[in-house]
N, C-alpha and C positions, 0 to 999 in steps of 0.2 A: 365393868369399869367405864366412866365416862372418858369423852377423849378429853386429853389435857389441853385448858385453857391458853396455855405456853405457844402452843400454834399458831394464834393469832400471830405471833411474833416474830417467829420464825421461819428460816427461810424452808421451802419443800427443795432440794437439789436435786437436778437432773443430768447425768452424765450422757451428755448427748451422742459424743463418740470421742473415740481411744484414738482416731486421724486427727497428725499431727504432723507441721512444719519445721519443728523445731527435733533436735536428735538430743532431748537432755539425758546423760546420765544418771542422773537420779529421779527421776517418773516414777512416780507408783501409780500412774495410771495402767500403765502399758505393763509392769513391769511382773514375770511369769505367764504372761498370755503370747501365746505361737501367732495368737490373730490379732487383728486390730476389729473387736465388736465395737461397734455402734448401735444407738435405740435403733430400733423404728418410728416413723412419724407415726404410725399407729397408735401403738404403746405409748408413747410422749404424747397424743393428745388424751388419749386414756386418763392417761396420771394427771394431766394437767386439771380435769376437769373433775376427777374423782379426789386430788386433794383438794381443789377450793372446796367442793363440797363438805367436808372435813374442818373445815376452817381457814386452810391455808390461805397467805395475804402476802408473803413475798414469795418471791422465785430466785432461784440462782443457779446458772445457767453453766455449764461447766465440760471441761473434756483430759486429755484433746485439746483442739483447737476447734470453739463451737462453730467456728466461720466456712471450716469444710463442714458444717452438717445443712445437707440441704432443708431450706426450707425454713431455715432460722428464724427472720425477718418477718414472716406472714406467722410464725409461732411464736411470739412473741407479741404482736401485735394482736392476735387474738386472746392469749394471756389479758393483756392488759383490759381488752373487750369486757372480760368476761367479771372484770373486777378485783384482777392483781393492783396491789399498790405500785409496787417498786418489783423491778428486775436487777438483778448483780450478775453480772457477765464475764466468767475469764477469760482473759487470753494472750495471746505470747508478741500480738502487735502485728506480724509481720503482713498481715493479709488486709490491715486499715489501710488503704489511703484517703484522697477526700472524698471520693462517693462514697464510701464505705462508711465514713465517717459524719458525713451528712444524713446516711441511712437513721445512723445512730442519735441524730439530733431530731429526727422527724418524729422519734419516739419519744420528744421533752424530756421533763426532769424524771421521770419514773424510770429512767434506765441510768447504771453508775457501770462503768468499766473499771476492768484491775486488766493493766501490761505488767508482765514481770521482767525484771532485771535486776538481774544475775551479781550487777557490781560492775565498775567498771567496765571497759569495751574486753582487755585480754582476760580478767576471770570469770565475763559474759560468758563469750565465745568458748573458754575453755570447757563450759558446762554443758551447752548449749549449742555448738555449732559454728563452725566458722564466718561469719558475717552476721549472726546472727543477733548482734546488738545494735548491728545499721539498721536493720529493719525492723527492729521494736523501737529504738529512737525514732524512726519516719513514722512509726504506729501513733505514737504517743504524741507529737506533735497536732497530725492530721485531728485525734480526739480532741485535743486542748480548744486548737482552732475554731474548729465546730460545734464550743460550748458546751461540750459532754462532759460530764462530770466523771473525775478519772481518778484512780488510785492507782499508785507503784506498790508491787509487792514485789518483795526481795528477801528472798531464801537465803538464809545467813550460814553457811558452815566455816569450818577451824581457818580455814585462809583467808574465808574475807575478815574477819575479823580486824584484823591490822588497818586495812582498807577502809573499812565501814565508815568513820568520823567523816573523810572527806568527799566520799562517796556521796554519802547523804545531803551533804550539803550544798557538792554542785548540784545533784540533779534536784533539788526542792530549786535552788537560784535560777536554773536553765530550763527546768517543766514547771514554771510560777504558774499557779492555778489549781496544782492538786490538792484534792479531799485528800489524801493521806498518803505518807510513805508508812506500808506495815512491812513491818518485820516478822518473819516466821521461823523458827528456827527450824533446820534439816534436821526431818527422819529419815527413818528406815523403814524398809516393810518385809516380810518373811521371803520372798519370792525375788528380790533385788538382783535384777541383771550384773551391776557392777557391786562389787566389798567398798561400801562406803565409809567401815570403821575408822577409818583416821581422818574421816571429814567431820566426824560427828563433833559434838560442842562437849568437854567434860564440861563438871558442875561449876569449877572456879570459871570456864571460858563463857558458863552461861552467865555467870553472874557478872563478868565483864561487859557484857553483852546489853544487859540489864541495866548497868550506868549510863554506857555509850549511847542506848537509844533515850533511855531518861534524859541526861544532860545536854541531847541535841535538840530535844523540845524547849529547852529555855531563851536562843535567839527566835523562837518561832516557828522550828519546823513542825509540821503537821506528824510524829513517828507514833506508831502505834505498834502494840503487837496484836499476833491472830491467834485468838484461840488458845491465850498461851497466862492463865490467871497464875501460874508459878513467876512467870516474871513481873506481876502486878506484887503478889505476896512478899517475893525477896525485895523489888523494891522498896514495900514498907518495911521492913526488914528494916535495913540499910536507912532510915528514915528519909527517903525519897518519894513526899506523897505527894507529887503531880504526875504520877504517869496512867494515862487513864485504862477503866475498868476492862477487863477481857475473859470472853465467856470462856467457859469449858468447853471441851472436843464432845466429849459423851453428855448431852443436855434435853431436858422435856422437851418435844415438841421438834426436834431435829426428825428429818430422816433423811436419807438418799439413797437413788436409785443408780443404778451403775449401768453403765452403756450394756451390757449382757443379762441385766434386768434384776443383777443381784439386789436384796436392799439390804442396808447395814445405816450405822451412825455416823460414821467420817468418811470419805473420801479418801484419806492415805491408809485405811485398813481395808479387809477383806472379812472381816467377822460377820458373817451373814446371819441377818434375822430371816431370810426367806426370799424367794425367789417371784417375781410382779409377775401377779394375775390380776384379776378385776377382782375389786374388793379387799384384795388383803392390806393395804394400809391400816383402813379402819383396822381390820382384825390385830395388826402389831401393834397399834398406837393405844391401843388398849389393854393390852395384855399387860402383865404381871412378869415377864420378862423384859419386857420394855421397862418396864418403870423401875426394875431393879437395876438395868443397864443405866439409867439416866437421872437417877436419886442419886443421894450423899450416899459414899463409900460406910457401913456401919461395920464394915470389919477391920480392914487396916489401919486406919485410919483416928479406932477409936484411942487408943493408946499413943497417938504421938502427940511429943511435945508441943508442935506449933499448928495444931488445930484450931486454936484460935484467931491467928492470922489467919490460916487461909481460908476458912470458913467467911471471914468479913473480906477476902479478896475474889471470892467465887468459887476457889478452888474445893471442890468438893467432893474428888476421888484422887485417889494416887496418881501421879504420872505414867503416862503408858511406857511401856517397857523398852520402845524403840526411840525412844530419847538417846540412850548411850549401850542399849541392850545389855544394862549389869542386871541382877537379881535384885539388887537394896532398892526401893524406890527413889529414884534420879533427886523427886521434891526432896527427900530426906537429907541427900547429900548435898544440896543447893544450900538447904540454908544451914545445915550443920555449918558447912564449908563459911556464911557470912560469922556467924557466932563465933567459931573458932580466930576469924578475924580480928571481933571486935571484940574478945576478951582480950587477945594480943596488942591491941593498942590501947 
């Protein structure tokens, strides 16, 4: 098989390490592992130079907190050397200030930050750590300053929900300057330190979820979701067609590599295609299991009703399972749940 053209596009992700400032309860980075792995700068220049080879054109740089991984700054900057366009960077804030954040501008427009926040300061903190939203606000300022092009992401579960409307709206008025407020909603992963079941979003709170970030793009906030094409689908649903497009989790030309070298398609799974050695990208990016993991769903899929929505929404495999961990597929129960709505009114 040839490798898919889709790579140009897509980001290659590098789990640089599982070290981390922040104490969040709900990490699936960290979450069933005794240790904290980190790459190696070895391995990490490896990959970095065996996916452009491949096609790779963006990077996205991930952990963790990639600011404990030594050596970041001079890895990246060789990245870009080598003919990356853009770099995407997470991180939790707390270790920006303004050298840090100047670091950040010396790399121009090719590098974008995401700080996360959690929601206001007490359901930050409750996530996250005690103080821990003074120090992604002083993160998030220091980037703004220094011209760095910045996105808030904010992990949405059942209590911010309430919260959310006003939430959004100071921090877009108070961090004026962001590329985007996304919204992600909270999973789960098989191995979850904490029982997160009663945080999780049922179908009606996602569909809530789904207006709120919708209707707060109309004074102008920048709100997007990640990776989340069921709440583009239910929007249209619902006849709400400004909310813009968002890829699927499992897609062509994705891969990531996990700080312990695992590779797999998302970052909040553990589903391993195989374990990084030299050479094996190509060899996954190829194969016939790849490509049935990251094509349109032809089994579940073919039989439901609103296949044609989500097919023009992107959505082109069932939801994964750790949405609300029931058996029905979660998308099913999403827009069942609008229809039963809108035949009642």
């Amino acid at each position: 098989m040839k490798i898919p053209a889709e790579i140009s596009e897509e980001n290659l992700t590098l789990e640089v390490t599982t070290r981390c400032t922040s104490s969040c309860r709900h990490c699936f980075a960290r979450a069933g592992r005794g240790h904290k792995p980190e790459l190696s700068q070895a391995a990490a220049w490896r990959i970095l130079k065996e996916g452009y080879e491949l096609g790779f054109r963006y990077l996205h740089l991930t952990g963790g907190e990639p600011l404990l991984w030594p050596g970041l700054f001079e890895f990246m900057e060789e990245a870009l050397s080598i003919g990356f366009k853009n770099i995407f960077l997470n991180s939790n804030g707390h270790l920006i200030d303004n050298s840090t954040a100047e670091k950040f501008s010396a790399l121009g427009n090719k590098l974008e930050l995401s700080v996360s926040l959690q929601g206001p300061t007490n359901h930050h903190n409750s996530f996250r750590g005690t103080g821990s939203y003074q120090k992604a606000e002083k993160g998030i300022r220091a980037t703004l300053e220094a011209g760095v092009a910045l996105h808030i992401f904010t992990t949405v579960d059942r209590g911010m929900l309430p919260l959310l409307p006003r939430f959004v709206d100071t921090a877009c008025r108070d961090f004026s300057g962001i590329k985007s407020h996304t919204l992600i909603q909270l999973v789960r992963v098989h191995v979850d330190a904490f029982n997160l079941r009663n945080d999780l979003l049922s179908p009606e709170e996602f569909v809530s979820l789904v207006q709120m970030g919708s209707f707060l793009r109309l004074p102008g906030h920048p709100v997007t979701f990640l990776e989340n094409p069921l709440a583009v689908t239910a929007a249209r649903l619902m006849g709400i067609e400004w909310l813009p497009s968002s890829k699927p989790l499992h897609r062509t030309g994705r891969l990531v590599i996990l700080a312990d070298g695992t590779i797999t398609l998302t970052h909040s799974t553990r589903e391993s295609l195989g374990s990084w050695e030299p050479g094996i990208l190509k060899n996954i990016i190829t194969s016939e299991d790849y490509k049935r993991e990251t094509g349109e769903d032809q089994k579940h899929c073919a039989g439901c009703p609103y296949i044609k929505e989500c097919r023009a929404s992107g959505l082109i495999r069932p939801s994964e399972w750790f949405r609300d961990m029931e058996q029905e597929p979660y998308c099913i129960r999403v827009l069942d749940s609008i229809t039963r709505n809108t035949l009642k009114g």
